[in-house]
VMD Tcl script that draws the C-alpha trace (Angstrom):
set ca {
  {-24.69 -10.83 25.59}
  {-23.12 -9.31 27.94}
  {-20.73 -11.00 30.84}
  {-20.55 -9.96 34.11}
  {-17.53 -11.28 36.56}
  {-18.93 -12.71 40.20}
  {-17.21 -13.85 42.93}
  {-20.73 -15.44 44.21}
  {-24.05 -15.24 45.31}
  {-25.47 -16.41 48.35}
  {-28.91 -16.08 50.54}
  {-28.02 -14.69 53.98}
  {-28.86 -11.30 56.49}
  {-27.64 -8.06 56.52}
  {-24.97 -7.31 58.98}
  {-24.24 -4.07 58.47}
  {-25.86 -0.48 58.77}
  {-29.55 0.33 58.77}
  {-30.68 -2.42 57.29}
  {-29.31 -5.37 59.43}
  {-30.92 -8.62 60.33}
  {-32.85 -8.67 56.76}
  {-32.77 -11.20 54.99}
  {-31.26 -10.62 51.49}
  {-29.83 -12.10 48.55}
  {-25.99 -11.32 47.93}
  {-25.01 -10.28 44.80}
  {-21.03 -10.32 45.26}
  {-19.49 -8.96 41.47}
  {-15.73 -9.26 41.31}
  {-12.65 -6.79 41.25}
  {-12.39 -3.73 42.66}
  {-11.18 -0.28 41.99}
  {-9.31 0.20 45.24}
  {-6.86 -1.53 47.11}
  {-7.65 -0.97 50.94}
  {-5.35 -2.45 53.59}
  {-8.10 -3.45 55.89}
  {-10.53 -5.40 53.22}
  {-11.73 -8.08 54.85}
  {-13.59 -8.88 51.21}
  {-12.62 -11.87 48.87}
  {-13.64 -10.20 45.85}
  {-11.87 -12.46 42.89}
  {-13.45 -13.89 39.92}
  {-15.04 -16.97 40.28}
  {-17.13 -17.12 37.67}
  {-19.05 -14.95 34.96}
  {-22.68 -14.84 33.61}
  {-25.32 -12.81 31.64}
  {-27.61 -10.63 33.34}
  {-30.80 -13.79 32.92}
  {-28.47 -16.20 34.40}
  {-27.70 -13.56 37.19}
  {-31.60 -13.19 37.97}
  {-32.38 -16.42 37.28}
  {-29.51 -17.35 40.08}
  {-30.92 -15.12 42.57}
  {-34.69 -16.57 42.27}
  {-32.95 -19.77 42.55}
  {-30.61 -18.84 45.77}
  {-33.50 -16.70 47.63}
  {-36.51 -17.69 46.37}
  {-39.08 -15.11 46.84}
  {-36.71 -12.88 49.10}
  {-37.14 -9.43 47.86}
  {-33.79 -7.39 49.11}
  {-30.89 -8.14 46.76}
  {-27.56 -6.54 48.02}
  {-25.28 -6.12 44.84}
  {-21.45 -5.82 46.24}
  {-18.23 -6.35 46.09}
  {-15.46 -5.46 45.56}
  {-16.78 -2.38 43.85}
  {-20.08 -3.23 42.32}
  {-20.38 -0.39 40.38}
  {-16.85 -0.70 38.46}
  {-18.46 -3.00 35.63}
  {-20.13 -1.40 33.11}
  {-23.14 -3.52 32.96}
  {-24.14 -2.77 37.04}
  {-26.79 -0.01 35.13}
  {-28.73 -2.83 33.23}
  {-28.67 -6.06 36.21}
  {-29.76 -3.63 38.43}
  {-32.83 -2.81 36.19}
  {-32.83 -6.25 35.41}
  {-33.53 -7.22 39.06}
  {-35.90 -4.30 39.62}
  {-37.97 -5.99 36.60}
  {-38.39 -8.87 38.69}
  {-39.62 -7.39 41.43}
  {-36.61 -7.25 43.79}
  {-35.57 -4.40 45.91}
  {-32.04 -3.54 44.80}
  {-28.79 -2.10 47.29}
  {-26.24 -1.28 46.75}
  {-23.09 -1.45 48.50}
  {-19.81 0.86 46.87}
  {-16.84 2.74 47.78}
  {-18.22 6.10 46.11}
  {-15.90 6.49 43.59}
  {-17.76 6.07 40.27}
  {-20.46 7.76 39.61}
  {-23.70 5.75 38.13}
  {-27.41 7.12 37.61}
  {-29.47 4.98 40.25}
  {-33.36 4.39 40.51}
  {-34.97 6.55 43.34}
  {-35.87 3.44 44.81}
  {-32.03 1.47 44.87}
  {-30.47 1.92 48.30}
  {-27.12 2.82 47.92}
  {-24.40 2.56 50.53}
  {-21.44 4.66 51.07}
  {-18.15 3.69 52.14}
  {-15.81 6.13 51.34}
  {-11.92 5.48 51.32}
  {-9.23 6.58 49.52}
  {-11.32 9.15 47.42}
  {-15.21 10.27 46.51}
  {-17.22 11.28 43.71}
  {-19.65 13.78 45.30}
  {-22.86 12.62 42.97}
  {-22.17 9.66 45.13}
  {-21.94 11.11 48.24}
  {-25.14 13.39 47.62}
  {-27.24 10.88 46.44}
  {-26.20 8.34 49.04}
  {-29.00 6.51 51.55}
  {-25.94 5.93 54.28}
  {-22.37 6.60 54.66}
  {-20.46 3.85 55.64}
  {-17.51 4.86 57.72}
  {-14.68 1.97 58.60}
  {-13.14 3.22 61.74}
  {-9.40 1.22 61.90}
  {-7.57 3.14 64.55}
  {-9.68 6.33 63.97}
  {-12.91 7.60 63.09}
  {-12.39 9.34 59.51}
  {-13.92 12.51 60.00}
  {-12.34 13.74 56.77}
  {-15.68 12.12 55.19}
  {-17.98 13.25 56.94}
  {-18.84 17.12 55.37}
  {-19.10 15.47 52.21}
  {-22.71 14.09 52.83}
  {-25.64 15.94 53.36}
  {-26.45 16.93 56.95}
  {-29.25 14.23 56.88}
  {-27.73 11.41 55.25}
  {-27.12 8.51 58.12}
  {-23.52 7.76 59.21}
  {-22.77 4.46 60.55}
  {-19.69 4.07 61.58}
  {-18.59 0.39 61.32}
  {-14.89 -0.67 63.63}
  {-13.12 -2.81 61.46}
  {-12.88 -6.21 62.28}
  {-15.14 -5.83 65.46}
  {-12.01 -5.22 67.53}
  {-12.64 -4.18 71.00}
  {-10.29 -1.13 70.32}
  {-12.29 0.25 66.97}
  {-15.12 -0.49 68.84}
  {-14.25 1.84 71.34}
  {-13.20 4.29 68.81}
  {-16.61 4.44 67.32}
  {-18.50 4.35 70.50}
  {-16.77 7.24 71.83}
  {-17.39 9.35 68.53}
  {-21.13 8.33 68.47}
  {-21.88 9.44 71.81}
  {-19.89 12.84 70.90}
  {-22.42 13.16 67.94}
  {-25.52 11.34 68.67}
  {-27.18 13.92 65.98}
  {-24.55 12.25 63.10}
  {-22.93 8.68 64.23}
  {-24.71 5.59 64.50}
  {-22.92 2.48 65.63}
  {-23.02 -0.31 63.36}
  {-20.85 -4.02 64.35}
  {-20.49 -6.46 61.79}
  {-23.58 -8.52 63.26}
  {-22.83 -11.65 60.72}
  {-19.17 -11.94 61.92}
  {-20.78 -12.55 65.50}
  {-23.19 -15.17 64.56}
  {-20.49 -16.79 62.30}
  {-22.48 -16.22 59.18}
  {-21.73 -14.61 55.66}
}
mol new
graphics top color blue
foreach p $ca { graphics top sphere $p radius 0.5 }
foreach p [lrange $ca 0 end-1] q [lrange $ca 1 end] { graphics top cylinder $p $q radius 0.2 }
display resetview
């Protein structure tokens, strides 16, 4: 069987991008890919499991709740992301996904997948993405930006909440209210996960 490495999974809401203030059930898988200055993610092993005990977790954890956000750390890094996510699609669970863009992995017309693009891209990614991501620490990354499609939805998201990203990405939306969306970390505010 095979073992996949969590950090943990909890019930809570979205905080982030289109999707925030719904409830979901958070699939956090460990390790990552990248090391980003500005992660604000504890993404170390805590603890493995086979795809049943991974379902069987999140029926536990969010009941009937049918949004399950797998991320990490890079979700997508472990080789057996392909078959949970089916796995949880079995059981009737809307699947998201939340990734960096930087491996590319066959997804399900009907798995929202989440952009957040940062030290490099794999354009499959970035074409088949639902919503770029964009962490604005100090700047907006424009760099990113040509690489999705003209519709895909950019939030852009100030790190940390601080008052001077904030501004960054406030200014930016209102230059390009036909690209930018502004997206806070809603769960830091209410002191949730």
């Amino acid at each position: 069987m095979m073992l996949l490495g969590l950090a943990e999974i909890f019930y809570s809401v979205q905080g982030e991008g289109t999707w925030t203030g719904t409830p979901a059930v958070f699939v956090r898988l460990a390790g990552c890919n990248l090391a980003c200055d500005f992660c604000d993610t504890d993404y170390a092993l805590r603890f493995t499991a086979t795809i049943p005990e991974i379902v069987a977790r999140v029926r536990d954890t969010g009941g009937a709740c049918p949004t399950v956000i797998l991320t990490g750390g890079e979700p997508l890094a472990q080789t057996a992301a392909p078959q949970l996510i089916a796995a949880l699609r079995a059981d009737g669970r809307r699947v998201h996904i939340e990734t960096n863009g930087t491996i590319d992995v066959e997804l399900p017309p009907d798995v929202w997948l989440t952009v957040s693009p940062k030290e490099r891209l794999h354009s499959a990614m970035a074409a088949r993405a639902n919503e770029a991501k964009l962490i604005v620490d100090g700047r907006v990354p424009l760099e990113w930006v040509e690489a999705f499609p003209a519709l895909t939805p950019i939030v852009l998201q100030p790190e940390g909440n601080k008052p001077a990203n904030v501004e960054l990405a406030l200014e930016a939306a209102k230059r390009r209210p036909d690209r930018f969306r502004l997206s806070l970390q809603t769960h830091k505010f209410i002191g949730i996960r």
